[in-house]
C-alpha positions as CSV (number, residue, x, y, z in Angstrom):
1,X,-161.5,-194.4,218.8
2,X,-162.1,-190.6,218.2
3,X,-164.9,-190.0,216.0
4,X,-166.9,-186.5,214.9
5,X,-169.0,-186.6,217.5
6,X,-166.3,-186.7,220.2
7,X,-165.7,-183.0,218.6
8,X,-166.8,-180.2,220.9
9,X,-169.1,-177.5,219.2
10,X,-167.4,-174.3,218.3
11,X,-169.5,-172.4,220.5
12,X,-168.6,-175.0,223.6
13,X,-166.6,-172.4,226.2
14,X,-163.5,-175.0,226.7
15,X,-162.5,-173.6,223.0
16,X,-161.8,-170.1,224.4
17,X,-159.8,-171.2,227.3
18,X,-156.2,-171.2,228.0
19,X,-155.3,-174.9,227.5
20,X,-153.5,-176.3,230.9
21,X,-149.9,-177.6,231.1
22,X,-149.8,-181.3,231.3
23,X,-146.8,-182.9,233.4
24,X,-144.9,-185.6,232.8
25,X,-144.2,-188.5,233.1
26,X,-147.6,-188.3,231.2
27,X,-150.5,-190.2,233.2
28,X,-151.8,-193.0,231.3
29,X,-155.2,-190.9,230.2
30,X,-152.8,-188.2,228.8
31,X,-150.8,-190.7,226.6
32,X,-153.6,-192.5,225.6
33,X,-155.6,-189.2,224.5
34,X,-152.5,-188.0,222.6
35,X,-152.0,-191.4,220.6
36,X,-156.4,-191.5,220.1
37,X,-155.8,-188.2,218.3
38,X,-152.9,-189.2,216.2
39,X,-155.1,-192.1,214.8
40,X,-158.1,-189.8,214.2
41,X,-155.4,-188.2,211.5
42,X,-154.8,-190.8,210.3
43,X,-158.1,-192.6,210.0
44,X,-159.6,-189.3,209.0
45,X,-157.2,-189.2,205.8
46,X,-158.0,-192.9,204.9
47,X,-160.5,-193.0,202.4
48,X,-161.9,-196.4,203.5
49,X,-161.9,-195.7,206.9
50,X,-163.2,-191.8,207.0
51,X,-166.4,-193.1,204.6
52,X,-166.8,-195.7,207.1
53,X,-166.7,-193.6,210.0
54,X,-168.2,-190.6,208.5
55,X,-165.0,-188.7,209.9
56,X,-163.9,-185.4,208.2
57,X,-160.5,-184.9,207.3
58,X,-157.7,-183.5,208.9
59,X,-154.4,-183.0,209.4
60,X,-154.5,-181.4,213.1
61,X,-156.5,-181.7,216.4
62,X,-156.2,-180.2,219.5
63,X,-157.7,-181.3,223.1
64,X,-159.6,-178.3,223.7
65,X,-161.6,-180.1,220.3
66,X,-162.4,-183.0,222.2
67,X,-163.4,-181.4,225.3
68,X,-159.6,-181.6,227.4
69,X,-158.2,-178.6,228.5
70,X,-154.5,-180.2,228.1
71,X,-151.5,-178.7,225.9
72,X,-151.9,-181.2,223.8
73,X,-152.2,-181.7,219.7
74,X,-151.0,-183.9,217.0
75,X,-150.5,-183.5,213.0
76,X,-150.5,-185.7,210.9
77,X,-149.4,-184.4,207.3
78,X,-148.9,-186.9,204.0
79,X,-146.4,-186.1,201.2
80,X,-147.8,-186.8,198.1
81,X,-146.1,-188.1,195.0
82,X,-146.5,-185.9,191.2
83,X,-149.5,-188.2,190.4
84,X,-151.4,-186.9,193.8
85,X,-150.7,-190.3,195.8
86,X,-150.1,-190.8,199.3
87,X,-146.6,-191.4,199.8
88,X,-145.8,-191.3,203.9
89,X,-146.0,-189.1,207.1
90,X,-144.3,-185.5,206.1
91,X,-145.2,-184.4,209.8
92,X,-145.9,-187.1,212.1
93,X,-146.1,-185.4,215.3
94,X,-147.8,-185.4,219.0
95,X,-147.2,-182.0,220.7
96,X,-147.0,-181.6,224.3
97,X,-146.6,-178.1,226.0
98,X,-145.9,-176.0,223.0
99,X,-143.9,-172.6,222.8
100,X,-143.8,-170.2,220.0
101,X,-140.2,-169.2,220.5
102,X,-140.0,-166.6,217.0
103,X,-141.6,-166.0,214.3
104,X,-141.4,-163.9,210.8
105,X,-142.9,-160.7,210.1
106,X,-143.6,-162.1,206.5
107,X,-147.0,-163.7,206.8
108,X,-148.8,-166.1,204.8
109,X,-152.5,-167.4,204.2
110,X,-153.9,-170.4,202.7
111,X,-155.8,-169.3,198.6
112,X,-158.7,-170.9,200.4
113,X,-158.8,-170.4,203.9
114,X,-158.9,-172.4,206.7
115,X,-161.0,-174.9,208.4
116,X,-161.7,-176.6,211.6
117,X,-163.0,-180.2,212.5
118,X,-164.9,-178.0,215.5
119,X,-166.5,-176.0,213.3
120,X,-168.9,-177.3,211.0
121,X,-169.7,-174.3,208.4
122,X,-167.4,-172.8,206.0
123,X,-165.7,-169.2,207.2
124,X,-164.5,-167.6,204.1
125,X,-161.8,-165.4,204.1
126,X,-158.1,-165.1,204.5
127,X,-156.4,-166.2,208.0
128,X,-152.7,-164.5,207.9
129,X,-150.1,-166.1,210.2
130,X,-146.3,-165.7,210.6
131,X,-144.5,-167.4,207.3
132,X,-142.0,-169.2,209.7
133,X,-142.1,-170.3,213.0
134,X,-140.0,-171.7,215.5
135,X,-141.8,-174.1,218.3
136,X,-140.5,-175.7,221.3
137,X,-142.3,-178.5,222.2
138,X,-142.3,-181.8,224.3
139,X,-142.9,-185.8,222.7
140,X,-144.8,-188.3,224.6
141,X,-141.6,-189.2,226.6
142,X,-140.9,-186.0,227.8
143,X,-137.9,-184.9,225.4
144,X,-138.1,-181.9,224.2
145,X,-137.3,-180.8,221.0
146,X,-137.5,-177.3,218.9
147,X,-138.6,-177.2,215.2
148,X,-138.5,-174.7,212.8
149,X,-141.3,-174.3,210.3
150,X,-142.5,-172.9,207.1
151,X,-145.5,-172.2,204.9
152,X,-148.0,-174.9,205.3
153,X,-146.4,-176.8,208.5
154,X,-145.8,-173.1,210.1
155,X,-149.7,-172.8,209.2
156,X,-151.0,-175.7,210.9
157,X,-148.6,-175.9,214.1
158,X,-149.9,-172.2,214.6
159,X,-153.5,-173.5,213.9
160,X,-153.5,-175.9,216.8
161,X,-151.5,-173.5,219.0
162,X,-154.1,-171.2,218.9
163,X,-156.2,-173.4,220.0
164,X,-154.5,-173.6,223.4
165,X,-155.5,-170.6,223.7
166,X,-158.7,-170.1,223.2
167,X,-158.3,-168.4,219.5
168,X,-160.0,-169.6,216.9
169,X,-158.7,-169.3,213.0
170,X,-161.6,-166.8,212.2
171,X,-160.9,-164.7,214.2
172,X,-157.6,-163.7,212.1
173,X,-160.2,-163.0,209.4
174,X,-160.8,-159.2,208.5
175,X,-164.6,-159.0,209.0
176,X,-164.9,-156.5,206.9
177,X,-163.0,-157.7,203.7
178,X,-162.5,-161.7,204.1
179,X,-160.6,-161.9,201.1
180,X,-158.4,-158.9,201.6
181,X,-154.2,-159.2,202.5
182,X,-151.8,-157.0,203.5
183,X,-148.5,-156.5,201.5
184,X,-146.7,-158.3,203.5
185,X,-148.8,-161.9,203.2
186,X,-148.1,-164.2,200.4
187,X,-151.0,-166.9,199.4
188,X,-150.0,-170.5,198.7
């Protein structure tokens, strides 16, 4: 089981590198690292189980995070119902290989920023990334399939993609005015 302190330290150097192709069929370590970080979603975003584990949540992770160079990631987002309940998976996905194929011009940020489960201090500020994206990608099994994406999802599957390659969501930040968007970004 994945657990924070399986998380590499944002300073670590594997976060800056280009994340390596994995082949398939997957070896047995690569399917069983993929699935171990699906379940640290999951048990990250179950209250019992993340108080437990002192786990933080989240609704992405990326190898590179726990210290494996692999084109590898998995989200894990919930739909909510109008009370604010759980209701099941929205995006329940393990992401092998990833391509950004196109994207928009229009951008979009989250009203609070973003985080990271490798980075363990708040970075304020707006993180601008395309609106929509289109991804080709690869599931455990090999078969490949080629989503399109928008707001939120867009947000996140570029979030972990730029973590195989060495980016990190700050650095999208202006340094110089966080909080500060062009025209052409709309905040959700």
């Amino acid at each position: 089981m994945i657990t924070m302190k399986d998380f590499v330290p944002e300073k670590d150097p594997i976060l800056r590198e280009h994340a390596q192709e994995v082949s398939f069929p997957l070896s047995k370590e690569d399917y069983e690292l993929a699935t171990k970080m699906r379940d640290f979603l999951i048990n990250s975003q179950d209250e019992a189980m993340a108080e437990k584990y002192q786990l933080r949540p989240g609704v992405g992770v990326a190898a590179p995070q726990i210290g494996q160079s692999k084109q590898i990631f998995a989200i894990y987002i919930m739909d909510y119902d109008e009370e604010g309940n759980p209701t099941e998976p929205k995006v329940d996905q393990i992401v092998i290989n990833p391509k950004l194929i196109s994207h928009s011009i229009e951008e979009v940020a989250l009203k609070d920023g973003e985080g990271c489960l490798s980075v363990r201090r708040a970075v304020p500020g707006y993180v601008p990334r395309p609106k929509r994206a289109k991804i080709k990608f690869y599931d455990l099994e090999g078969k490949e399939h080629v989503v399109k994406l928008r707001n939120y999802e867009a947000i996140v599957f570029q979030h972990e993609l730029d973590h195989l390659k060495g980016i990190m969501f700050y650095d999208h930040i202006n340094p110089d005015a966080p909080w500060t968007h062009a025209e052409n970004v709309t905040i959700i």
